[in-house]
N, C-alpha and C positions, 0 to 999 in steps of 0.2 A: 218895044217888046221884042223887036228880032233882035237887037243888042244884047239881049239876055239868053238866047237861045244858047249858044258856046258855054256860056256860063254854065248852064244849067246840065249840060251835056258832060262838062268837065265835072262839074259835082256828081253826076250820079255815077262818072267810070270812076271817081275817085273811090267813094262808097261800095259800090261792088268790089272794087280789090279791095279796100279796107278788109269786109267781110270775108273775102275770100283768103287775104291773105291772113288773117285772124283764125279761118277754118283749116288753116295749113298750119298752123303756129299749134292749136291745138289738136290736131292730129300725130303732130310729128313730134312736139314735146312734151305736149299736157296729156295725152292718149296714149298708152303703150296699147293697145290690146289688138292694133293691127300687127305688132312685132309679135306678138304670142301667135297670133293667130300665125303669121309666117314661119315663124318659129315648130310649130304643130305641123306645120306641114314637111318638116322635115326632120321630126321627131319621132321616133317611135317607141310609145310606150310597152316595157316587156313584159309580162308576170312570171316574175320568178317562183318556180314551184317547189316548194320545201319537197326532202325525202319523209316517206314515210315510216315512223318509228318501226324498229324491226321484230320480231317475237323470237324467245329463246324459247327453250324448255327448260325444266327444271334443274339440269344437272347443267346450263352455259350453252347448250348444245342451239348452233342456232334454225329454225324452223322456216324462217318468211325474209327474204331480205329484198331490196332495190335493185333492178336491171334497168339500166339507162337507155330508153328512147326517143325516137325524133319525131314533132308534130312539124309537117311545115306548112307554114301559115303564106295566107295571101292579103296583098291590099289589095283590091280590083282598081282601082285609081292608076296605080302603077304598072299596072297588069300587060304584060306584053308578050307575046309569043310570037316568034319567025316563024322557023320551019316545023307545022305542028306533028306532022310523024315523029319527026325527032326526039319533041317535047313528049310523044306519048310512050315511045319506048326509051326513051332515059328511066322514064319516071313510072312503066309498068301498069298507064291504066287505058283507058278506052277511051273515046271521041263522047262516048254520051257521058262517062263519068267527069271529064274535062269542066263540057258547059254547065253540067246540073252544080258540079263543084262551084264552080266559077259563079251561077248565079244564086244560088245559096249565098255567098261569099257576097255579092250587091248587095241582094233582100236583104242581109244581115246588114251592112254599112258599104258605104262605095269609097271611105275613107278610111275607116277602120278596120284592124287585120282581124282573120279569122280562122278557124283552122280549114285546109283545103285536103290534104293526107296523112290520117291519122297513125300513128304508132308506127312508125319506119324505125326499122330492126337497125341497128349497129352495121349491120354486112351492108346492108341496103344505102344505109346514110354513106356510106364511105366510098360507095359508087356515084351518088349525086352530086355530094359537099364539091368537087371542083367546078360543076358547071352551074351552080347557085348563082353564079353572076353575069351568066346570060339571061338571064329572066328576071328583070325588075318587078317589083312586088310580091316576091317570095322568096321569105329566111325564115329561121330555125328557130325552133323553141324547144330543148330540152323539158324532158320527161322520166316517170319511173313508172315500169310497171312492178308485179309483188312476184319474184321466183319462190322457189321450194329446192333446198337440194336434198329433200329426199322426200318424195311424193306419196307422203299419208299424212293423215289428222284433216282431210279434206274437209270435214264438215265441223268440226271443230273450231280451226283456223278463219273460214269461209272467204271470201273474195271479194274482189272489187271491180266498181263498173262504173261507166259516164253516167253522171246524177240524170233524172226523170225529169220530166216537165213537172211532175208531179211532186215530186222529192221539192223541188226550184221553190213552187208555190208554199210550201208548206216552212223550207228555212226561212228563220224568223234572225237568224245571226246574222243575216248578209253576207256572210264568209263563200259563199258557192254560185258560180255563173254556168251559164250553159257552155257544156265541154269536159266539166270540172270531173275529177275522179273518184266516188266515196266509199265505203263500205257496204256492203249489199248484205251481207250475210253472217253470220258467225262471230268471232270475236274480232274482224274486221269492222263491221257495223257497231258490236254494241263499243267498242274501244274506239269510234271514229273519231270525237272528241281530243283525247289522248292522243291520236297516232297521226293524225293529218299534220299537225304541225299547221306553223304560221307564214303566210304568202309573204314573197317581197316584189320589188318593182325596179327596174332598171330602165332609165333614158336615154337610146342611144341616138347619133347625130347620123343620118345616112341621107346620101346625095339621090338626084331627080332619077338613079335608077337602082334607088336598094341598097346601095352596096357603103355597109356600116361605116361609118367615119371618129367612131369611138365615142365614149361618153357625153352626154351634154352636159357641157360645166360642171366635168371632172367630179362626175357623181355624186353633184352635192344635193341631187334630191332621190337618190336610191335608197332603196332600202334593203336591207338583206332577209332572205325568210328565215327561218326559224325551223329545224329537224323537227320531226314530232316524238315523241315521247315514244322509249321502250318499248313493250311488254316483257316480261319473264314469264312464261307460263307455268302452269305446275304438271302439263304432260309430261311423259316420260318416254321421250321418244322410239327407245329401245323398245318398249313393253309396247308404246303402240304399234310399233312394226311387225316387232311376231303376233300381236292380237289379228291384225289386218294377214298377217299369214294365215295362219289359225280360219280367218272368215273368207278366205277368198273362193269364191264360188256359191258363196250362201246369202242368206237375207235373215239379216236380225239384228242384234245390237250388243255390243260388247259395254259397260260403265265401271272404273276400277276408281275408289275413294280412296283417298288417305282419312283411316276415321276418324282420327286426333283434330284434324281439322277441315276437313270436309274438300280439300283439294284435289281436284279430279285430277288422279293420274292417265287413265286411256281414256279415249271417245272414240268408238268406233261403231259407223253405220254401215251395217253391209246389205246390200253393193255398194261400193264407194268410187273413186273415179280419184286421175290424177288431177292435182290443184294447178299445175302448170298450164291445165288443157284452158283453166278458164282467166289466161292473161295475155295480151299482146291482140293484134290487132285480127285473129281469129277468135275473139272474145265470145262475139254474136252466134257466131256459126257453131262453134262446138257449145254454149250455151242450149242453141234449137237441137242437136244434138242428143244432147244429154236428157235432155228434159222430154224427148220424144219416145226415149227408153219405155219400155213395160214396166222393167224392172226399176224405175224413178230411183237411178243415182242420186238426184241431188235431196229427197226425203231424208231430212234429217231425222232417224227410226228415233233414236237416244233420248229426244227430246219433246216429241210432234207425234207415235207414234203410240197406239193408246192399247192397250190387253189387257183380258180376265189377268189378274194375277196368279190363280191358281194354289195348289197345295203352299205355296210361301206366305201366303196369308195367313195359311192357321198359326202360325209363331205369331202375329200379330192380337189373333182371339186368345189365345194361349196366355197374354201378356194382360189383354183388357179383363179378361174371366179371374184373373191373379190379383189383378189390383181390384179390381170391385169386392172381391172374397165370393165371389160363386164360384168359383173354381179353384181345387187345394191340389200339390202336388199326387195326391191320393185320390182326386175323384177319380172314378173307374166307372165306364160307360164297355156293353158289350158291344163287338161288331156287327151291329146289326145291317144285315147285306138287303132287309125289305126296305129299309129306311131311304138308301143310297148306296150304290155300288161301293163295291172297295176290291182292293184286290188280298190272297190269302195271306193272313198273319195271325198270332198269336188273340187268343180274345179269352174274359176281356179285357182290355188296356187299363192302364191309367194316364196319367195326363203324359208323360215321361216317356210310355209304349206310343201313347198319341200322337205323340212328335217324332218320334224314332218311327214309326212304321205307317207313319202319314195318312192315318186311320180316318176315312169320310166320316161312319156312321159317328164316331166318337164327337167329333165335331157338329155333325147336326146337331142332336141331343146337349151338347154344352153351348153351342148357341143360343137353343131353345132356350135354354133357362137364362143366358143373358139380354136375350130380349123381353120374354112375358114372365116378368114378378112378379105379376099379377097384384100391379098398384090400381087396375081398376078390374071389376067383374066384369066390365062390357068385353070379350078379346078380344076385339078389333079393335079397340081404344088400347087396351092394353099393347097390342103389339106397335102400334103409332107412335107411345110415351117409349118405350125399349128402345124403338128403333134410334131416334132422334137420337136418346142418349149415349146408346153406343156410336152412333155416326158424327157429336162430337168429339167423342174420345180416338176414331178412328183417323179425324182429322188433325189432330195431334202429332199422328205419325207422319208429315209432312202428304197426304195424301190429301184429294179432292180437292187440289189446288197448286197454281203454278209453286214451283218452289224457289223459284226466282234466281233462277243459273244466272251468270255472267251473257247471256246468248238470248237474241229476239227470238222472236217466236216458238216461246214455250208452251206445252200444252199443260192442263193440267189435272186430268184422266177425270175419274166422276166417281162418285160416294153416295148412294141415292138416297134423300131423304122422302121421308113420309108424305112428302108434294109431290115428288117423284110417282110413287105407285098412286094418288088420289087419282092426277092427272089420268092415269090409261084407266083404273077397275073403279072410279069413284070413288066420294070420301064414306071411309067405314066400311068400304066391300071387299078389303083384304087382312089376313092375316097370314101368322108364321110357313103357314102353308105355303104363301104367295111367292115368300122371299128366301129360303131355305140357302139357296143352291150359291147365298152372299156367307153360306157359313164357313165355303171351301175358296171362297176365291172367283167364284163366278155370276154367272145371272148380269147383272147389272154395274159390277163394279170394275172398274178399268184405272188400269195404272199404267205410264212411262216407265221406260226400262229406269232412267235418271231416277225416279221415285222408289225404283227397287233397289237399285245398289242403295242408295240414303237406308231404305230398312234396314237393309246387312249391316250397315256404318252407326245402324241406331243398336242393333243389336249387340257390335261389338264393342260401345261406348258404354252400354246396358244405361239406355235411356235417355242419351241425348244426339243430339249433331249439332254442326255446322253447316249452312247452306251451302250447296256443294257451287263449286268453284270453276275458273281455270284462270286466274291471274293467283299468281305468288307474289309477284311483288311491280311496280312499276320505274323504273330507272335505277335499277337495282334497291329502291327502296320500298320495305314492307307495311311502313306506317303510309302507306299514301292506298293501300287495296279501300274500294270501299267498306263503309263499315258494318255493313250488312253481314259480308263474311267474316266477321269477325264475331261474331255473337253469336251465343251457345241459344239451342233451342234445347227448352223439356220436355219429353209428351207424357208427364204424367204419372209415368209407371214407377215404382219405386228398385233402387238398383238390385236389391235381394232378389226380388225377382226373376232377376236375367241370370241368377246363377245357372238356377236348375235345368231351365234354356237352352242353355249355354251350351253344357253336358251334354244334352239328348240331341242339338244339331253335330255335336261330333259324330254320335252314335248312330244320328241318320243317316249317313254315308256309309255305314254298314247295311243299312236296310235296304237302300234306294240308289246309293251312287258308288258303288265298290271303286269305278273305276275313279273316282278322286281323290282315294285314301291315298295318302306319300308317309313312309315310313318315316319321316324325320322331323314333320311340319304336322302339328295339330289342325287339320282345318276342320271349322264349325260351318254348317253348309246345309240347305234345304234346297230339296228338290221339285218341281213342280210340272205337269202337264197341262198345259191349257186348250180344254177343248177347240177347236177348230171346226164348224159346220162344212166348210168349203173344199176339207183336203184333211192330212193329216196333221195330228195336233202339232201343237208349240210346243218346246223341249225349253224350261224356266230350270235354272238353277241360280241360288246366291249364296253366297259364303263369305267369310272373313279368316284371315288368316295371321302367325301364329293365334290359336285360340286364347292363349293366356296375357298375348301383348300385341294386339291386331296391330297391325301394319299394313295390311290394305284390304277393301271390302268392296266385293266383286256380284255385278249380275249379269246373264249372261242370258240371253234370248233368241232362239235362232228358231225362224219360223220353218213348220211343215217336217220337223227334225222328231217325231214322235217322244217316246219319253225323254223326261229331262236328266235322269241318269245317264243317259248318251253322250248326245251333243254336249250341253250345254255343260252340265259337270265336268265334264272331262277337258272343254274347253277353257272354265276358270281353272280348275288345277295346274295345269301347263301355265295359264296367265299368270298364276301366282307362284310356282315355282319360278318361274323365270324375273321377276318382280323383287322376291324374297333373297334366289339363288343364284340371278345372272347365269344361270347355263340348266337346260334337261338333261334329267337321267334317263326319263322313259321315251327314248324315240318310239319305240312300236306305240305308244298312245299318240303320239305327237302325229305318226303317220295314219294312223284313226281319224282324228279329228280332220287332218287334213284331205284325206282321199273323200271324208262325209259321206259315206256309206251306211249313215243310223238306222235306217228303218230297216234294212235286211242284217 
């Protein structure tokens, strides 16, 4: 037996190297994945960030473009600092913003880069870029924020920002990591699709302290990103900029259509604010900023912002009482002033005087009969059946519902049905009496400035639109707009009827808005005052101009501006000469408008 001992010894060292050397044979031949792994660690993967598509206006002019900035990313792995005052004023931040950086940047991966300082300005970058290679585990990642070079259509255009946790959870495309930049607002947001364009990836080869050693394997697994798509807008940059002259100092809302096709030429919310204020790496700050305002800059008024419509309604009953046949060019109501206020005019009217001299009582009394036809004896039932019916017909006119702009968060004012009044007086406990004051535009119905210009555009079409817009075309191609704006809507009314209309809004600028008559430019135009409980009323005006070949259709809404003959008229007029004429005749209005001296 002890003769076998050596033996036995020698078999089993044989055996363990066998195995061992069998475990080295396949590691080192049959095994890559310790090379990758080596390989990864001296890899670094980049994400190449496409530009984001740029927005023109309608005449080429461009609005939104790319400014190139630097994220500089860290690996904590790699991570080395000497002498750290030096490291703090090279690079312009604090000792507590250093570590909170720095262990962010662990939490996140203690291998993987991430970013450490965000949006470093071109001035800035060109100060650091030579000392980059004192400090292993941190280099550069190119970026773009969104300029303007010429700072209006803020709320139109809207902005961008680092995606949400929340936004995170909710992309189902995978396309977005935390850091990433998206559209927030405006036709940044609803076009983010469009305009982000596609990621690419670059591998580069960099030694044990950072510093880049060029492509791994001559970039044969990079990829390139992809621009993102255009926009063309159908702004008009010029016309936005004197509009935003025009409102500076005021609060209200400018909406100019093209009616043939429903493409918004101005969007202007005033107050408005520069678009530059909300890009680069004081994004947050003038963001808390802005938004801490009284006067809420970033309240998109245009779209979000809801009012009586006022005297500009009655062309609407005007239109519904025409097409049901309750009302003939010829009915004639007197002004009756026990009814509802009015202010002095001729009496009494017919529908024609009605419109031309923006007559209340006329309007009660021709409401009245388009609500109770007395299809039931009970009038409380009666007025319930009226009501509903005209508040389908009302909706027709793109009213009591978003109209489905190009732009998130739209509102889409209110048209109160017969649930409507059960809900507060009970069912059967209201009649005409209840709801009167829906005859002129008030009470209960509320409309967006965007839903008043569309009436002017319906008017001037005499009976249809387009859902109003702001893309024209997308890579300079027009077949690629969705197709939603491309589809005529009807509301019903028959075109004969917008003659007579037609006519009597010209005539009303004789009555109500002297100062937007232009000797050379038919403009067709209704004025309106929207009571205000809080202050002084709303100054509503909306027009379309020339009368006989509209070319653009205009509302104009500037709050606490008393009548709408003032402000507000005299404001589209200047918007559409300028629009129609490219130059003002009438400075002394231009200077009106703009000192906004209306109530005195």
């Amino acid at each position: 037996m002890n003769d076998q001992r050596p033996v036995v010894i020698i078999i089993f060292v044989f055996l363990i190297g066998l195995v061992l050397l069998t475990k080295l044979f396949m590691i080192q031949v049959m095994d890559d994945s310790f090379i990758r792994k080596a390989e990864r660690n001296a890899i670094q993967r980049v994400v190449d960030h496409p530009y984001r598509g740029l927005v023109y206006d309608r005449n080429g002019k461009l609005l939104v473009y790319n400014n190139p900035i630097f994220d500089l990313m860290i690996v904590p792995k790699e991570f080395e600092v000497g002498d750290t005052t030096r490291f703090l004023n090279l690079f312009g931040i604090t000792k507590e913003h250093l570590i909170e950086s720095y262990q962010a940047a662990r939490k996140y991966s203690y291998v993987k880069p991430s970013t450490f300082i965000k949006q470093i300005s071109t001035n800035d970058f060109a100060k650091i870029q030579d000392f980059l290679i004192d400090y292993p585990g941190l280099f550069i990642m190119t970026r773009s924020v969104r300029s303007y070079p010429e700072p209006v259509a803020s709320h139109a255009l809207g902005y961008i920002g680092e995606i949400s946790g929340r936004q995170l959870e909710l992309d189902s495309s995978g396309y977005y990591v935390q850091g990433d930049y998206v559209g927030l607002s405006g036709m940044e947001r609803f076009y983010e699709d469009e305009m982000r364009g596609k990621k690419g990836v670059k591998y580069k080869m960099v030694n044990v302290r950072g510093i880049d050693k060029g492509p791994f394997k001559d970039g044969e697994y990079d990829t390139a990103s992809v621009a993102g798509h255009n926009i063309n807008s159908s702004i008009d940059m010029e016309l936005q900029k004197y509009g935003e002259l025009l409102m500076q100092g005021k609060t209200g809302s400018v909406v100019a259509i093209e009616p043939k096709t429903g493409e918004i030429l101005s969007m202007i919310s005033a107050p408005f604010y520069d678009p530059n204020s909300l890009t680069g790496a004081e994004f947050s700050k003038s963001y808390r900023a802005l938004n801490s305002l009284e006067t809420k800059p970033l309240f998109n008024r245009p779209i979000m912002a809801t009012y009586p419509p006022g005297s500009i309604f009655k062309i609407v009953q005007s239109l519904i009482g025409l097409q049901e046949g309750i009302l003939t060019p010829e009915t004639t109501f007197a002004c009756n002033k026990s009814l509802v206020a009015c202010h002095n005019h001729p009496s009494p009217v017919n529908l024609f005087g009605a419109i031309r001299n923006s007559c209340n009582p006329y309007y009660h009394q021709a409401f009245r009969q388009i609500i109770n036809q007395e299809v039931s004896s009970n009038t409380y039932k009666d007025t319930e059946i009226g009501l509903n019916a005209w508040r389908d017909r009302v909706l027709k006119f793109g009213l009591g519902g978003k109209l489905g702009v190009d732009m998130p968060n739209e509102k889409g004012g209110d048209v109160p049905s017969s649930k409507y009044y059960d809900h507060f007086y009970g069912n059967g406990r209201w009649k005409y009496s209840t709801i009167y004051s829906l005859s002129i535009g008030q009470g209960e119905l509320l409309v967006t400035p965007l839903q008043m210009a569309n009436l002017a555009a319906i008017f001037a079409n005499k009976g249809y639109y387009y859902t109003p817009h702001l893309v024209k075309a997308i890579d300079g191609d027009k077949s690629r707009i969705p197709q939603e704006y491309l589809t005529k809507h009807q509301v019903g009314v028959d075109a004969h009827h917008f003659d007579m209309v037609q006519d009597a809004m010209v005539q009303a600028l004789y009555g109500t808005a002297q100062r937007a008559i232009m000797k050379d430019i038919q403009i067709a135009g209704k004025t309106g005052t929207a009571q205000n409980p809080h202050g002084e009323d709303h100054s509503v005006f909306i027009a379309f101009a020339p009368k006989d070949n509209p070319q653009i259709a205009i509302a104009v809404y500037v709050e606490n501006a008393g009548w709408g003959g003032r402000a507000a008229a005299s404001t589209a007029s200047l918007m559409i000469e300028k629009y129609l004429k490219d130059s003002i005749s009438r400075p002394d209005l231009e200077k009106y408008v703009i000192t906004g001296n209306f109530i005195y």
